[in-house]
Each structure stands twice: as C-alpha cells, then as structure tokens.
ROSE-4610 file (N, C-alpha, C; in Angstrom, 1 decimal, always signed):
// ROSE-4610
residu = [X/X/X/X/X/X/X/X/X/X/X/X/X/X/X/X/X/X/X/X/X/X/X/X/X/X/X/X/X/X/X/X/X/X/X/X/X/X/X/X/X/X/X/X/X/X/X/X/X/X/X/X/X/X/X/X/X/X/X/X/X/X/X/X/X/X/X/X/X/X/X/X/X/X/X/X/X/X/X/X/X/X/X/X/X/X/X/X/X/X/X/X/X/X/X/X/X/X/X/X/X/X/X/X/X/X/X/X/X/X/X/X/X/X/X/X/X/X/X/X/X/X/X/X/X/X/X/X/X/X/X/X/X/X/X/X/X/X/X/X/X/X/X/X/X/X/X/X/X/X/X/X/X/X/X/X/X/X/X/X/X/X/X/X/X/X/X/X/X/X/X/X/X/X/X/X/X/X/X/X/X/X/X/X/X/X/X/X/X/X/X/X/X/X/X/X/X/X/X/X/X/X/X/X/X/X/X/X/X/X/X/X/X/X/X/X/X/X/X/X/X/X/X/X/X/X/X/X/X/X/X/X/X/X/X/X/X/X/X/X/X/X/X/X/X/X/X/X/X/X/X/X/X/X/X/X/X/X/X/X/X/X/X/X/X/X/X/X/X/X/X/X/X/X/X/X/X/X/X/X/X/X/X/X/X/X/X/X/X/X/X/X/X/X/X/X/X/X/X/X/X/X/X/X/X/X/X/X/X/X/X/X/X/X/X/X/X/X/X/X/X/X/X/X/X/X/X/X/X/X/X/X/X/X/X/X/X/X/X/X/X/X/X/X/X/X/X/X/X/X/X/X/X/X/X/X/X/X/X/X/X/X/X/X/X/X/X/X/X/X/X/X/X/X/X/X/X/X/X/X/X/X/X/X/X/X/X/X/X/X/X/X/X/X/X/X/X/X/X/X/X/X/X/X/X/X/X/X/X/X/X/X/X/X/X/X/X/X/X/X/X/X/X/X/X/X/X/X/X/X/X/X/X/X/X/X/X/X/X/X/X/X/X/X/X/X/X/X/X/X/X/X/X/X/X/X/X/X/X/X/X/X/X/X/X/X/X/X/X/X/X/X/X/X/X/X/X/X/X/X/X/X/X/X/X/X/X/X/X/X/X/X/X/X/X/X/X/X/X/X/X/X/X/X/X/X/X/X/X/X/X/X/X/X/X/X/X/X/X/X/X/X/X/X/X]
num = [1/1/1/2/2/2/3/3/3/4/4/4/5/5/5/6/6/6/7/7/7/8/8/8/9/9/9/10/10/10/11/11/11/12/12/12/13/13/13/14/14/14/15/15/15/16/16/16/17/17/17/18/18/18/19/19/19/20/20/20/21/21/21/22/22/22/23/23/23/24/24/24/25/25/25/26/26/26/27/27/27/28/28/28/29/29/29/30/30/30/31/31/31/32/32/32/33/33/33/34/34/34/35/35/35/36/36/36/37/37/37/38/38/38/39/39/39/40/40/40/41/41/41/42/42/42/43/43/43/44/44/44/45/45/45/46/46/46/47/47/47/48/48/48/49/49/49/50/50/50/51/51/51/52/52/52/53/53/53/54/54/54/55/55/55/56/56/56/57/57/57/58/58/58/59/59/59/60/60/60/61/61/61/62/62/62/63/63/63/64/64/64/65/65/65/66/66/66/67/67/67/68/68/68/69/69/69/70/70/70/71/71/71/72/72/72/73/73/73/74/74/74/75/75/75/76/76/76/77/77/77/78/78/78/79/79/79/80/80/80/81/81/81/82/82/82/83/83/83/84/84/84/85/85/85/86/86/86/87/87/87/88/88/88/89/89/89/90/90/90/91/91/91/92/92/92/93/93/93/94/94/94/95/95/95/96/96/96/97/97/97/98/98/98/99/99/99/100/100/100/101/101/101/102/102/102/103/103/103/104/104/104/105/105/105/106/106/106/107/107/107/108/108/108/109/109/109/110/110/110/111/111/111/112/112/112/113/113/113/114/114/114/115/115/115/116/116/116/117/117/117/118/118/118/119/119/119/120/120/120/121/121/121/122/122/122/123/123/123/124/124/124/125/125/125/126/126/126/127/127/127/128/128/128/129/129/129/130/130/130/131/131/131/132/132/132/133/133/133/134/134/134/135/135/135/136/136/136/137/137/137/138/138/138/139/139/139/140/140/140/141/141/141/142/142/142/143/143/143/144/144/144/145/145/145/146/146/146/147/147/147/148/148/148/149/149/149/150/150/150/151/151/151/152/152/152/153/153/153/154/154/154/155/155/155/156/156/156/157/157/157/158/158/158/159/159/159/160/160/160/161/161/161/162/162/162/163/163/163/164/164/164/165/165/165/166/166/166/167/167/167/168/168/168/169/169/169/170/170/170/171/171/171/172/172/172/173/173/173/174/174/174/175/175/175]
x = [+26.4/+25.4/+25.2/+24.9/+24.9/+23.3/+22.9/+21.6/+21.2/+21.0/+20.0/+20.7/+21.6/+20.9/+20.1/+20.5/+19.2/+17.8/+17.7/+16.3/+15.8/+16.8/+16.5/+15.8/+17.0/+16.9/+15.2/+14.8/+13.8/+12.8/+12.7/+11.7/+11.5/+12.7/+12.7/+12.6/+12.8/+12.2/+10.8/+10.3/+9.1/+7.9/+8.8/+8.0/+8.0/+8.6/+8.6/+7.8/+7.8/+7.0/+5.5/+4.9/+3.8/+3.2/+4.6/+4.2/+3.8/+4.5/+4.4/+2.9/+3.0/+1.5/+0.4/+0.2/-0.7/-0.4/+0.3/+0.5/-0.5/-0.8/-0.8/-2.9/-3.4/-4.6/-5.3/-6.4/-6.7/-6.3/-6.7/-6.4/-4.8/-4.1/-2.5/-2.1/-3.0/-2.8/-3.4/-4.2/-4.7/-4.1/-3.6/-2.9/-1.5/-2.1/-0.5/-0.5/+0.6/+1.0/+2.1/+1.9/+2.9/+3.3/+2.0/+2.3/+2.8/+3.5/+3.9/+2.4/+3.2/+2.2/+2.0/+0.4/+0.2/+0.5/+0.6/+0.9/+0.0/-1.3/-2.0/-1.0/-0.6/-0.2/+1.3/+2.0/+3.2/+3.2/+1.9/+1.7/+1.6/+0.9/+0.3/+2.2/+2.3/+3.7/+4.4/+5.2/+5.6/+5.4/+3.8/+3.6/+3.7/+3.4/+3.9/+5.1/+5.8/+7.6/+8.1/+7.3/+8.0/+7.4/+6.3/+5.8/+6.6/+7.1/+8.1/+9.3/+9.6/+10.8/+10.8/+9.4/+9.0/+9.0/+8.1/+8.3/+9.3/+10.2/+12.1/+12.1/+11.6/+11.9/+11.0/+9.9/+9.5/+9.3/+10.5/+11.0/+11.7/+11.8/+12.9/+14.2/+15.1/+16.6/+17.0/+16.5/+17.1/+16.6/+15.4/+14.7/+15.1/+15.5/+16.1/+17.9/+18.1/+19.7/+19.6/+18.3/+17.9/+17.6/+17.0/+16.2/+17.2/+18.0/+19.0/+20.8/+20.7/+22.5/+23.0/+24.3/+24.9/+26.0/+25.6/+26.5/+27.7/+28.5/+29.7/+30.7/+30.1/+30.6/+30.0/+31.0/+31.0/+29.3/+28.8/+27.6/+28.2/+27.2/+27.5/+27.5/+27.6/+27.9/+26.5/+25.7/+24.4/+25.2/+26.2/+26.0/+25.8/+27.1/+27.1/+25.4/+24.9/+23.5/+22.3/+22.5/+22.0/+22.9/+24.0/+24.5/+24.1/+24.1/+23.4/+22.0/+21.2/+20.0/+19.9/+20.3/+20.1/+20.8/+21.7/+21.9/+20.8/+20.5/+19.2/+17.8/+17.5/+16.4/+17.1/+18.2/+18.5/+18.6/+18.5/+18.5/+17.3/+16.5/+14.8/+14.2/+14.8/+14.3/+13.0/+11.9/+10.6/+10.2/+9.4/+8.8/+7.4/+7.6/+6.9/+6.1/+4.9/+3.8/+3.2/+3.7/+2.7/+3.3/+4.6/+5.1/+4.1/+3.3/+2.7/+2.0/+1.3/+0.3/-1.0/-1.5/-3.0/-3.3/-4.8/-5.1/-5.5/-5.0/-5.8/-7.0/-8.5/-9.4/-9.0/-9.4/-9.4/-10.1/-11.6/-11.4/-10.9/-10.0/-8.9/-7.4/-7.4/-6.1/-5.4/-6.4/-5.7/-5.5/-6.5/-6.1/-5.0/-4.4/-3.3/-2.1/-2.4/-1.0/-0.7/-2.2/-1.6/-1.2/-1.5/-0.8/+0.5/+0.8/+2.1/+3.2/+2.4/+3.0/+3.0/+2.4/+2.5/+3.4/+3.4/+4.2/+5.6/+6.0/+7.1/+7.6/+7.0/+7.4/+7.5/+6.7/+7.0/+8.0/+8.8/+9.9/+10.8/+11.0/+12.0/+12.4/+11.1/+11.2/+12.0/+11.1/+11.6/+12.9/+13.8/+15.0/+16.1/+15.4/+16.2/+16.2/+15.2/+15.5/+16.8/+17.6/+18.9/+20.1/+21.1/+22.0/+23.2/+23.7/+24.7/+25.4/+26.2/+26.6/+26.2/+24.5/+23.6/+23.1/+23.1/+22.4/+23.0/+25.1/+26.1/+25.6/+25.0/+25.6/+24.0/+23.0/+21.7/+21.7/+21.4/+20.8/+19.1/+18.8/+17.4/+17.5/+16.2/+16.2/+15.5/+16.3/+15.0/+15.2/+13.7/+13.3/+13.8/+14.6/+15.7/+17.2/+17.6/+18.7/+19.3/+18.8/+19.4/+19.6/+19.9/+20.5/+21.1/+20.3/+21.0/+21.1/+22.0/+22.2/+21.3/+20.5/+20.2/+19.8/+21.4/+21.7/+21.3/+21.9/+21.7/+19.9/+19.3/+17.9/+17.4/+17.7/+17.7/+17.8/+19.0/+19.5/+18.8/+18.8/+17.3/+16.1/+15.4/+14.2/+14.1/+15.6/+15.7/+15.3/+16.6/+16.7/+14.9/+14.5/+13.5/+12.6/+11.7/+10.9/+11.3/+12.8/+13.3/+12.9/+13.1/+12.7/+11.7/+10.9/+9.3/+8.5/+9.6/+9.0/+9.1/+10.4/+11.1/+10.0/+9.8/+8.5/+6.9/+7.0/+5.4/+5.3/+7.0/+7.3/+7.1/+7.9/+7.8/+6.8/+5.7/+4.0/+3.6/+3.9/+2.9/+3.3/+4.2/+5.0/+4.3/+4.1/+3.6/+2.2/+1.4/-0.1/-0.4]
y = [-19.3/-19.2/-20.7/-21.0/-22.2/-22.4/-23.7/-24.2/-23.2/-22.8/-22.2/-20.8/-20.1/-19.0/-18.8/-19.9/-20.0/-19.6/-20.5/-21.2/-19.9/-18.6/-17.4/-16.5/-16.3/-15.7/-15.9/-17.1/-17.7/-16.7/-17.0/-17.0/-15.0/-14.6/-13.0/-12.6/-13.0/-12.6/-12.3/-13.4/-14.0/-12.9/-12.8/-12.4/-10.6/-10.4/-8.9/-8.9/-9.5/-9.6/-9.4/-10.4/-10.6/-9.7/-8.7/-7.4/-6.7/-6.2/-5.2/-5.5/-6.4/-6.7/-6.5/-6.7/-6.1/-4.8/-4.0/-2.5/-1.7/-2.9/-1.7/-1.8/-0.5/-0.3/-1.4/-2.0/-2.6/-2.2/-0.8/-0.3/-0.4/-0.2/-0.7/-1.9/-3.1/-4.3/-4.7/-4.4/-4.4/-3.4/-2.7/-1.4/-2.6/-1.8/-2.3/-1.1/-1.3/+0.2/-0.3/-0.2/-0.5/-1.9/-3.0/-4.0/-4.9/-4.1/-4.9/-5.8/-6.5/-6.9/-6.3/-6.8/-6.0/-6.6/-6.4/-7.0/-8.3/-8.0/-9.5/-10.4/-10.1/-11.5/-11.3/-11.1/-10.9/-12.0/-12.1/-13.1/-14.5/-14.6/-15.5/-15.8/-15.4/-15.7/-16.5/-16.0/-16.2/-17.7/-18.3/-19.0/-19.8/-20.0/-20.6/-21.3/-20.1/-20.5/-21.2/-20.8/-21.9/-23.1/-23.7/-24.8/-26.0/-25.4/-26.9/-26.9/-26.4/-26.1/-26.6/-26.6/-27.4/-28.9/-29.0/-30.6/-31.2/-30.0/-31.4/-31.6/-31.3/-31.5/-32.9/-32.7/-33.9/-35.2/-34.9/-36.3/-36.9/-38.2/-39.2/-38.5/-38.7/-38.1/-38.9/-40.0/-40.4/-40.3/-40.0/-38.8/-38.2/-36.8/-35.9/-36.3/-37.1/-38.1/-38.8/-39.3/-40.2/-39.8/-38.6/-37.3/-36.7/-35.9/-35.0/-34.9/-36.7/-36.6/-35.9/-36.0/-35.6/-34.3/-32.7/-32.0/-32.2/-31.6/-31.6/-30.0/-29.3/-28.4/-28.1/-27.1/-26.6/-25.7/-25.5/-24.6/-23.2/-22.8/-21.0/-20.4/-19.4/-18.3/-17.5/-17.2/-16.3/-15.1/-14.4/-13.5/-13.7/-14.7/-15.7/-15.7/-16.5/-16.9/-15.5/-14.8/-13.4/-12.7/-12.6/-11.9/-12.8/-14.6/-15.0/-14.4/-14.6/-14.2/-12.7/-11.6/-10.9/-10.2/-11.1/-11.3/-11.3/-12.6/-13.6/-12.5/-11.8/-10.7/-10.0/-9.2/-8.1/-8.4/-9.5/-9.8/-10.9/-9.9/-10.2/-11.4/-12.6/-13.8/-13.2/-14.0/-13.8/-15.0/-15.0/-16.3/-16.5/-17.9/-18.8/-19.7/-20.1/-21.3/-21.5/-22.0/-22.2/-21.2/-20.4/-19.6/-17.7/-17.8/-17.0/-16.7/-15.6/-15.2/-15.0/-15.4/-15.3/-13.8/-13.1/-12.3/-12.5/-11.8/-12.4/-10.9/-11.3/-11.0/-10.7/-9.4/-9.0/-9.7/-10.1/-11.5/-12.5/-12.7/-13.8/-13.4/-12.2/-11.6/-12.3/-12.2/-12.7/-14.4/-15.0/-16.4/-16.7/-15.6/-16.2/-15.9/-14.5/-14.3/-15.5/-16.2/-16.9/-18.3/-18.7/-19.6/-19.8/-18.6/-18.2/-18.5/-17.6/-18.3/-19.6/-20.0/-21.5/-22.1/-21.9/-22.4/-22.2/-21.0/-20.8/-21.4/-21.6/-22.2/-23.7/-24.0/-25.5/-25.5/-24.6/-24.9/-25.0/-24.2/-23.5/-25.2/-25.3/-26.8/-27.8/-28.1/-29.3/-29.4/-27.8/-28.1/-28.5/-29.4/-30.1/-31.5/-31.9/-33.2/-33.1/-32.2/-32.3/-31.9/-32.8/-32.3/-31.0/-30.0/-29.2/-29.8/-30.9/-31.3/-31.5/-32.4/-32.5/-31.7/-30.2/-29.4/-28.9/-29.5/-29.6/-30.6/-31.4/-32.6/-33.5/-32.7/-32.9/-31.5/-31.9/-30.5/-31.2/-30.0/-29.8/-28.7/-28.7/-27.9/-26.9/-25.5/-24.3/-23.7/-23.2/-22.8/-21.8/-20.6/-20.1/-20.6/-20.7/-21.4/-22.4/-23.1/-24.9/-25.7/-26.2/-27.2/-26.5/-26.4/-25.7/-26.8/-26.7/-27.5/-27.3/-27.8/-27.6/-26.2/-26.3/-25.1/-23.4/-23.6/-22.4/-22.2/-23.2/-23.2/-22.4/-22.9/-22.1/-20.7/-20.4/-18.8/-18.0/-18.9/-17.3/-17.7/-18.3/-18.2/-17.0/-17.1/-15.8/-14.7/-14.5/-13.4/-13.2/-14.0/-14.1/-13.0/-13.6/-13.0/-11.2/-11.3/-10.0/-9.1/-9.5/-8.7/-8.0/-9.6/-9.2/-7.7/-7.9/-7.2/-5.6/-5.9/-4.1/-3.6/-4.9/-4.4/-3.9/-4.5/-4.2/-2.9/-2.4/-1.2/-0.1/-0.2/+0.8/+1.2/-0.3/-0.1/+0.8/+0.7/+1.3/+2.5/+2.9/+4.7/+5.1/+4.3/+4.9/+4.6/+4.9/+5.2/+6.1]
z = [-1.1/-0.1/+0.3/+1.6/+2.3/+2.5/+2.5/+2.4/+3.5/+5.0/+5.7/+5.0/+4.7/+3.8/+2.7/+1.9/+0.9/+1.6/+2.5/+2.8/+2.8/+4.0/+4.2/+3.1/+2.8/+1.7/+0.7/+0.4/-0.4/+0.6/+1.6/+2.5/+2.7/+3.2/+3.0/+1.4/+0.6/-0.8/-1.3/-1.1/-1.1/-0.3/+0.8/+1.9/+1.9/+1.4/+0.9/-1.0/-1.4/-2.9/-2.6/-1.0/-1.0/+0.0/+1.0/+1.5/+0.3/-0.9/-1.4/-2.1/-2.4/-2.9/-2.1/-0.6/+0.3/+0.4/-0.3/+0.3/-1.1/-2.2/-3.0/-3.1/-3.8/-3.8/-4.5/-4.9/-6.0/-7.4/-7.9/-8.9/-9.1/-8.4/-8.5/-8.5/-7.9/-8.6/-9.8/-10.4/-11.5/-12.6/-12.6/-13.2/-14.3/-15.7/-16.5/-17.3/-17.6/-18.6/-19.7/-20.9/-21.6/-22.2/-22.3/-22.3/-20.8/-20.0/-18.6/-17.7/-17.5/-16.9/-15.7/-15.0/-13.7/-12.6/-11.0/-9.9/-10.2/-10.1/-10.3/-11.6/-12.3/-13.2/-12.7/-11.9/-12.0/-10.5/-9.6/-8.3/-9.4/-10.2/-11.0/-11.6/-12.3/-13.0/-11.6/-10.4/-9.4/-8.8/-9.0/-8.5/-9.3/-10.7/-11.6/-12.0/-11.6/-11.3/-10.1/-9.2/-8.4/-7.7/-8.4/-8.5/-8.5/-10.0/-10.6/-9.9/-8.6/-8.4/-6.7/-6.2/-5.3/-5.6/-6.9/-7.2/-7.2/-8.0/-7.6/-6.3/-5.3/-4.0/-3.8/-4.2/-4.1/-4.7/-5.6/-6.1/-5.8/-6.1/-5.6/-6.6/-5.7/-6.0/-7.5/-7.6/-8.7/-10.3/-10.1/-11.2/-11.7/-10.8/-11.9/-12.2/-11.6/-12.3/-13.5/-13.5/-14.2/-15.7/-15.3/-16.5/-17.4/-16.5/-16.6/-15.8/-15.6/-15.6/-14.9/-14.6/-13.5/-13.8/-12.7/-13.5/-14.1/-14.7/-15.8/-15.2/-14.0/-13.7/-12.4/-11.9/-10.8/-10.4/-9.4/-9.4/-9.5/-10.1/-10.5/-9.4/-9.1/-7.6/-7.8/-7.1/-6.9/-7.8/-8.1/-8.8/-10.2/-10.7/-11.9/-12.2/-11.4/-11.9/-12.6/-11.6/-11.9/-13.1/-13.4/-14.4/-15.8/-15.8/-16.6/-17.0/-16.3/-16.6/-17.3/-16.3/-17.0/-18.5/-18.5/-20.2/-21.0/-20.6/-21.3/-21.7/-20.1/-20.4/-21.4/-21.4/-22.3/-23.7/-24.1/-25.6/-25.5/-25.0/-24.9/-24.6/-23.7/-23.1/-22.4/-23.0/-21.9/-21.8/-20.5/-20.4/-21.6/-21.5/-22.4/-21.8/-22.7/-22.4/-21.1/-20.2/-19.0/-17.8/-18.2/-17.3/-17.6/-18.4/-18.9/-18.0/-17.5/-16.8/-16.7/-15.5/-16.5/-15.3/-15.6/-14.9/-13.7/-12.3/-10.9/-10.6/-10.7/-10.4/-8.8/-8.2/-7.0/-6.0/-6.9/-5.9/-5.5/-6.0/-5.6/-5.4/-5.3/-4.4/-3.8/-2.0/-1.1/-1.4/-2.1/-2.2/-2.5/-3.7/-4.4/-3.8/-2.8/-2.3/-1.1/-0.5/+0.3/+0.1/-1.3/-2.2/-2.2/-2.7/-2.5/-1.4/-0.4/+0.8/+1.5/+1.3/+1.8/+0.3/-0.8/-1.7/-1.3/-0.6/-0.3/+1.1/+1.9/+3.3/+2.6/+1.9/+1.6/+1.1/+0.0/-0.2/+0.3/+1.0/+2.2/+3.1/+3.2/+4.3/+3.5/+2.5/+1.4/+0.7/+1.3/+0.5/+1.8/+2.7/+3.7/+3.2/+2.1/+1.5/+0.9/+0.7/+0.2/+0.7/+1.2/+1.8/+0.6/+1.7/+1.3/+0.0/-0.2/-1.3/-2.8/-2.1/-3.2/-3.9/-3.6/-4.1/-5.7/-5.3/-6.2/-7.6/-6.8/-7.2/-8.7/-8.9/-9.2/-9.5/-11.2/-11.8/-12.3/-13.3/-13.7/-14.9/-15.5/-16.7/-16.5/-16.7/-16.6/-17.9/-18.2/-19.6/-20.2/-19.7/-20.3/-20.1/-19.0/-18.9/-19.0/-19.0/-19.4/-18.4/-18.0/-17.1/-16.1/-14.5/-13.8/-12.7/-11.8/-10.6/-9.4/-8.5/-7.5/-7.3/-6.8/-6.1/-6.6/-8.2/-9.6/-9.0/-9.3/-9.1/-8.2/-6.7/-5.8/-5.8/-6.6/-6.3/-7.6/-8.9/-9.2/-9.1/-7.8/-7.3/-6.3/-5.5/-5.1/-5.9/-6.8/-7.6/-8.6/-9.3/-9.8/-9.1/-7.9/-7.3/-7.0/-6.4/-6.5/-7.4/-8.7/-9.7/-10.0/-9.4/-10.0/-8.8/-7.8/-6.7/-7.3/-7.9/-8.2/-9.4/-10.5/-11.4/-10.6/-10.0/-9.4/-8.5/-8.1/-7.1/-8.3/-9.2/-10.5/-11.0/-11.3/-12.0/-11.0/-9.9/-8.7/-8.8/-9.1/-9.3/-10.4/-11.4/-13.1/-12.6/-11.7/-11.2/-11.6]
C-alpha cells in the first residue's frame, strides 16, 4: 500500500468504527457480555492506540533512529502484518497498562468519538511528514509486536480499528 492509500484507508476505517458507534443505542454502547469489553471502552482503547502513533509523527525523524535504529529488514506486506497479529491474539496477546480501557460514560460519547476523529485526520495529515521511502526506512516499538517500521505501524492501525469495529458489530447482535 502506497502512502495516499494508507492515508485512505486510515481515514475510511476510522470513519466507519465511529459510524457504527453513532448507530448504536446507549444501552448497546454501554452493553458487555462475557468479560468483552463494551463499545464505550473499545472508543477509549482506539484512542489510546493511536495516540502514540500520531506522536511518531511529531517527532523529529531522528528520535525514533536514535531510540530504535535502523530496520534490519524489509517492511511487512498489510497481510503479513495482520497474519502477525492475529497469531499473537490467538495464543492470547491482550492489551496491557495504558492501552487498557477505561469506561466512557454516555455523557461523554460524543466527546470521545470526536476525539477520535480529529485524532485521525491528524494522522492522516501528519503522515506527509514522511516521505514514501521513509516509512521503510524508521521503525518503532509496539507492545505486542516489537519493532515495527513506519509503514508495519501504519497498516495495523488500519487493521486494529477494523477489528475493534467487527467486535462492537457482534456485542450489538448479543443485545
């Protein structure tokens, strides 16, 4: 995937996570079953995650060179990246410590979903700080997967939110 599909892609992800989330009742955002979490902590989780993923954007390029060295391999392919992962979930990777969720109160719904949104245009924008190559060429550390490149990053922010969409579609069927 090439930087303006990324950007797409980020942007139509995102942007369907935070439709489905205005579609559902209160009681269906608030709704968990089974330990899962509810739509409110799964927006909460979301924004969490891609926080630190805007900040690489707003760092000087030689930071995270500086931090975490220069890759040692090729970037993984958007499917690669996803088939990683869902390894990782299947022999029970869950998120940990600050990626943990907290409860969103219905009064703060709409705040958070438009948090969100603007967290995501900003990204979208800010991943013009990096040229096509760069995205190769600058990794970073994510908390299950280790050292990903730019680019890796990028594509399960995609995938990430995707997920969280299809859990929050499912909670809403188990109503």
């Amino acid at each position: 995937m090439n930087k303006p599909e990324i950007q797409k892609q980020i942007s139509e992800h995102h942007t369907a996570f935070v439709q489905t989330l205005e579609q559902l009742s209160d009681e269906a955002f608030l709704f968990t079953k089974d330990g899962k979490w509810s739509a409110g902590q799964q927006l909460d989780h979301i924004i969490k995650s891609i926080s630190p993923v805007i900040m690489v954007f707003g760092l000087p390029k030689f930071i995270p060179r500086l931090l975490y060295g220069h890759p040692n391999r090729a970037s993984r392919s958007y499917e690669q990246v996803v088939a990683d992962y869902e390894h990782l979930l299947k022999n029970g990777a869950k998120a940990t410590g600050k990626y943990i969720p907290r409860e969103v109160p219905i009064k703060f719904r709409q705040r958070r979903m438009e948090k969100l949104k603007k967290a995501t245009e900003l990204l979208a924008k800010n991943i013009n700080a990096y040229s096509e190559e760069q995205l190769d060429q600058y990794q970073v550390p994510h908390p299950l997967l280790g050292k990903m490149t730019i680019r890796e990053l990028l594509y399960f922010t995609i995938y990430h939110v995707h997920i969280h969409d299809r859990s929050v579609k499912a909670l809403a069927k188990g109503l």
